[in-house]
C-alpha positions in Angstrom: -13.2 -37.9 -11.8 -13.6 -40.7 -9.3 -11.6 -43.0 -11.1 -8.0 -41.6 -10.1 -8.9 -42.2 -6.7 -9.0 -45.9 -7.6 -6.0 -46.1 -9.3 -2.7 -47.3 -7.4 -0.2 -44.1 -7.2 3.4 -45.1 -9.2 6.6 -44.4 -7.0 9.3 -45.1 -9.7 7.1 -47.0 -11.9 5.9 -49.5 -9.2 2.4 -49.3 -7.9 2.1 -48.2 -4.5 -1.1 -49.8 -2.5 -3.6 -46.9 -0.9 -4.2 -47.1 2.4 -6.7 -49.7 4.3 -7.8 -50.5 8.0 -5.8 -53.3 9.7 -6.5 -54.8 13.2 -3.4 -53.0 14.5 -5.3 -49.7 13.4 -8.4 -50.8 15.1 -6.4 -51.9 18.0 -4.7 -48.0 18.1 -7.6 -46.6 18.3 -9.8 -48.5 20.6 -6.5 -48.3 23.3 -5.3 -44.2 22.5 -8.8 -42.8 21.3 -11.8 -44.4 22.5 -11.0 -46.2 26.2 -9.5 -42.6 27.0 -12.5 -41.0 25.8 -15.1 -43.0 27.4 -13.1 -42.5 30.3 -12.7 -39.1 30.4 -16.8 -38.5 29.8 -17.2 -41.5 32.6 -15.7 -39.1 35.0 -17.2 -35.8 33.9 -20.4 -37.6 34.8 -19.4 -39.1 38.2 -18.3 -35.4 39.1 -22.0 -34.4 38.2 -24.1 -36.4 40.1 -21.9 -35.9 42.8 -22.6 -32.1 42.5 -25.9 -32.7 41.9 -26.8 -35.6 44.7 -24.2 -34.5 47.4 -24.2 -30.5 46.8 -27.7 -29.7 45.9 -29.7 -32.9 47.4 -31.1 -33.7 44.7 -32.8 -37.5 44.4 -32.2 -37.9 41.3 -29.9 -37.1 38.0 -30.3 -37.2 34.4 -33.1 -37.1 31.9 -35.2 -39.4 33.6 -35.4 -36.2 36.5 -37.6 -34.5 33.9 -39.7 -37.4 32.5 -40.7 -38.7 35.7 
């Protein structure tokens, strides 16, 4: 069952290669998926410990509020 998955499709009789990762891909998704991600979480947590510090006055933020 596995084994047509390894098998190069035929388009007219010539075998098409599948699909594979290329540094263009890597590149794509670092610049469109990732950076923008990190970004928007980076600012969702900014916007927290501003609530929390400036609006409740609290000294501290985070997990390390409850351990220590």
């Amino acid at each position: 069952m596995l084994r047509q998955f390894r098998k190069f499709p035929l388009i007219h009789g010539v075998a098409v290669p599948g699909r594979r990762f290329t540094a263009s891909a890597a590149f794509y998704f670092i610049c469109f998926m990732a950076l923008p991600l990190l970004g928007m979480a980076l600012l969702f947590d900014l916007i927290g410990w501003l609530v929390t510090v400036k609006l409740f006055g609290a000294s501290c933020y985070g997990v390390m509020c409850f351990l220590g």
